[in-house]
C-alpha positions in Angstrom: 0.0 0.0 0.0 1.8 3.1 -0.1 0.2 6.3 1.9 0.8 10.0 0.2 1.0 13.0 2.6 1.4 17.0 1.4 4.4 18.4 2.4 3.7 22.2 1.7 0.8 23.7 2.4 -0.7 27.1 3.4 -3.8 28.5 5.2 -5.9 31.8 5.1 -5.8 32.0 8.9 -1.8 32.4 8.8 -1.1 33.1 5.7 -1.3 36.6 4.1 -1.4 34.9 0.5 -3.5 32.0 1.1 -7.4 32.0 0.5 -8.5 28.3 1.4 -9.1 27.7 5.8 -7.1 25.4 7.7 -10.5 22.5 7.8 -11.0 23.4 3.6 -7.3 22.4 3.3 -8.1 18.9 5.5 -11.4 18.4 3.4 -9.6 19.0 0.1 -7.1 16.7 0.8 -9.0 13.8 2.3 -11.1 14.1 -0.8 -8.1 13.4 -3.0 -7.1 10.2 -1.2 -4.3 12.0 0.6 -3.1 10.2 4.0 -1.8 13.5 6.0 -0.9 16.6 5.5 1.8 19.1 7.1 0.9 22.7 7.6 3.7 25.5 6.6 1.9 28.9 7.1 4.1 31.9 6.6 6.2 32.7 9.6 6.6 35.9 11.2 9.5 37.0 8.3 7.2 36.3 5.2 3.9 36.9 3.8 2.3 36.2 7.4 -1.4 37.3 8.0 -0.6 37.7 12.0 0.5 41.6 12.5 2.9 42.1 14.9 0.5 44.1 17.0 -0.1 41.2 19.4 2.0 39.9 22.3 4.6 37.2 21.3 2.0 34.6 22.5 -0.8 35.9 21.1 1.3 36.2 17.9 1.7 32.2 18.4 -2.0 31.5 19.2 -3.1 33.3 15.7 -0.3 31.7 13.8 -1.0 28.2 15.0 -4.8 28.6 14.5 -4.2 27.8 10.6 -2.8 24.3 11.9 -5.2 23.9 14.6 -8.7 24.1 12.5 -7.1 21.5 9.8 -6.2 19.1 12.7 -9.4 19.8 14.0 -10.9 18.9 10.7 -8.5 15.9 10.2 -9.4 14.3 13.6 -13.3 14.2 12.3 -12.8 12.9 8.7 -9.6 10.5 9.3 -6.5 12.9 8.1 -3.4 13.1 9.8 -2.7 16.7 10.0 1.4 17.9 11.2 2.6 20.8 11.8 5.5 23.0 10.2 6.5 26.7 9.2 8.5 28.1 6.3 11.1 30.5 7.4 12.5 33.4 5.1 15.7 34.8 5.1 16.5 37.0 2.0 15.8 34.7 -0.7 15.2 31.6 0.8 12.6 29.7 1.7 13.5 27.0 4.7 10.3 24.3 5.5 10.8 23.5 9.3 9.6 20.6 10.8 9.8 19.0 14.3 9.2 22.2 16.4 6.0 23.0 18.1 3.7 25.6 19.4 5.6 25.6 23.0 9.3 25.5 21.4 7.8 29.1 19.2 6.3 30.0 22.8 9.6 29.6 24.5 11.8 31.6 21.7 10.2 34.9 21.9 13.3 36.4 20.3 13.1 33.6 17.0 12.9 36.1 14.0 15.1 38.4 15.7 18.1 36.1 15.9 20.2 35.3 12.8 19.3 32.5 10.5 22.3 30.6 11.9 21.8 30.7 14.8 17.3 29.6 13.9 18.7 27.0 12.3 21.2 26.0 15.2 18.2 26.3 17.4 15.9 24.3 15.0 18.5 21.3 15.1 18.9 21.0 18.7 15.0 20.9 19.3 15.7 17.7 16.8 13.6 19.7 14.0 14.8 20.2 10.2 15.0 22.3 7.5 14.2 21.8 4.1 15.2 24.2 1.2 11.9 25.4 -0.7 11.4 25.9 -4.3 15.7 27.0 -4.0 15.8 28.4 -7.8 12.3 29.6 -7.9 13.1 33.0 -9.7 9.7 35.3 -8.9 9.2 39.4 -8.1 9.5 38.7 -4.6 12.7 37.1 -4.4 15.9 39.2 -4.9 18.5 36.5 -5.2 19.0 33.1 -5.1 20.2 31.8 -1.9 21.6 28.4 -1.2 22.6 27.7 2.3 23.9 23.9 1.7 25.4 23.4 5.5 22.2 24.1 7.2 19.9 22.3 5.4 18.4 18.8 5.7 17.1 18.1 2.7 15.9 20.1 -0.6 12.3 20.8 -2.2 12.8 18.9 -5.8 9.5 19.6 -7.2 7.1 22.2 -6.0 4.2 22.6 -7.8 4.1 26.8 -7.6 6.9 26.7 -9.2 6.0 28.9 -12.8 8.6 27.0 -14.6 9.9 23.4 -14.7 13.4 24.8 -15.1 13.0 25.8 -11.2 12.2 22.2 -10.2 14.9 20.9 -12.7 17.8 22.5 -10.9 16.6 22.0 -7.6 17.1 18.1 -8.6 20.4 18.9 -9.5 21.5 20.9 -6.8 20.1 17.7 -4.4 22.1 15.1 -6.6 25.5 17.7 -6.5 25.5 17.4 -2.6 23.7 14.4 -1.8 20.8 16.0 -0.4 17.4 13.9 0.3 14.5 14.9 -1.9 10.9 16.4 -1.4 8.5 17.3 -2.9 5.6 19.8 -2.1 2.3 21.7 -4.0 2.6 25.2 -2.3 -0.9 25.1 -1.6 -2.3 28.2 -0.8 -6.2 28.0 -2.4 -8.8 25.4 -2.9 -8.8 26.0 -7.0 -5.8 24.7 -8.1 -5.9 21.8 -10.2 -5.9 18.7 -8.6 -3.2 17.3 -11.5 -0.9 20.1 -10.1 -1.2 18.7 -6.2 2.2 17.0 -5.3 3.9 15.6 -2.2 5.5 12.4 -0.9 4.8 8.9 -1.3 5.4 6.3 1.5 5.7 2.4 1.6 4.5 2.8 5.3 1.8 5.3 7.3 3.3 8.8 9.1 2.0 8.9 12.1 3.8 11.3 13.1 6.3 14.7 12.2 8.6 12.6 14.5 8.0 9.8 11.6 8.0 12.3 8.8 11.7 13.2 10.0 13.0 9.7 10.6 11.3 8.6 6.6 13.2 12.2 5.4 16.5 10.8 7.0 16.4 7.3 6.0 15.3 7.8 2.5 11.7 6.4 2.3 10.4 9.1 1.1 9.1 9.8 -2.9 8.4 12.9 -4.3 5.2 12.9 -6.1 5.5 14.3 -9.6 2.4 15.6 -11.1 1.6 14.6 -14.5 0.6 18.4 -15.7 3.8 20.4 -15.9 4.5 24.1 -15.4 5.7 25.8 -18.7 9.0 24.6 -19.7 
């Protein structure tokens, strides 16, 4: 049997750029025959839709909620749902998995430290970090970054990617440094063409980001390619 899970997706609640709810996400995805999911709003230090207005732990609260109403959602209808972030830093794009609400809780000070030292912090919690999208070219982004010593794993096929060229170097920047592969939709709306929807494939169910991690590591993962293409 082999069990497929999203890797990338975004909601409306903590998202500034996302239209589709955390429980329309969940619905969507069950629909589709997908397994889990792992939600990656928009940290603090990208297109978030949680001003800074709010005490650190309020900012948290709103942030999570994205997560929260799709697990909500997942536990009715029979979805695992995981949760994630993807951090910015000046180009890139980095998915984190394997911290929680209470580590963000208990690092007030997160987007104000260096990405170094994030990422330092990330890897002692026993999280990852996986390069998004790392050759997307797009309006937004200013340069490409590549950050190969702090990285767990690379983004090979991402499905918001305008051109396949993006995706095709990405696949070759994994296979230059040995890097393990993902794959993820960058879901942020309900309207996207199912054909487009990507992610991993396992020989075994994720029961957990704890699993996700330990699949990543060991190599058990397969990124789903879709079979519509971006432009070429």
């Amino acid at each position: 049997m082999i069990y497929k899970y999203e890797t990338h997706l975004h909601t409306a609640e903590a998202s500034g750029c996302a239209s589709a709810s955390g429980a329309e996400q969940a619905r969507r995805y069950k629909a589709l025959g997908y397994d889990g999911i792992i939600v990656t709003d928009h940290f603090f230090n990208g297109n978030t839709a949680v001003t800074n207005y709010y005490d650190w732990c309020d900012r948290v609260d709103r942030f999570c909620k994205g997560y929260e109403n799709a697990k909500a959602e997942g536990d009715k209808i029979g979805l695992k749902v995981f949760f994630g972030l993807e951090y910015s830093y000046f180009g890139a794009d980095l998915l984190t998995y394997g911290i929680d609400k209470n580590f963000l809780y208990e690092n007030e000070n997160i987007c104000d430290i260096s990405f170094y030292q994030y990422a330092d912090k990330v890897h002692k919690a026993g999280g990852i970090l996986v390069h998004a999208h790392p050759f997307r070219e797009a309006g937004y982004i200013h340069e490409i970054k590549l950050l190969p010593k702090w990285i767990d794993g690379i983004e090979v096929y991402n499905s918001g990617n305008r051109k396949e060229v993006y995706n095709d170097r990405a696949k070759w920047y994994a296979e230059q440094f040995g890097f393990v592969m993902t794959a993820g939709t960058d879901n942020h709306h309900l309207w996207l063409d199912e054909k487009r929807i990507s992610g991993v494939e396992a020989e075994q169910p994720i029961n957990s980001i704890e699993d996700y991690i330990a699949f990543l590591r060991d190599g058990k993962l397969t990124p789903i390619i879709p079979e519509t293409p971006a432009e070429t």
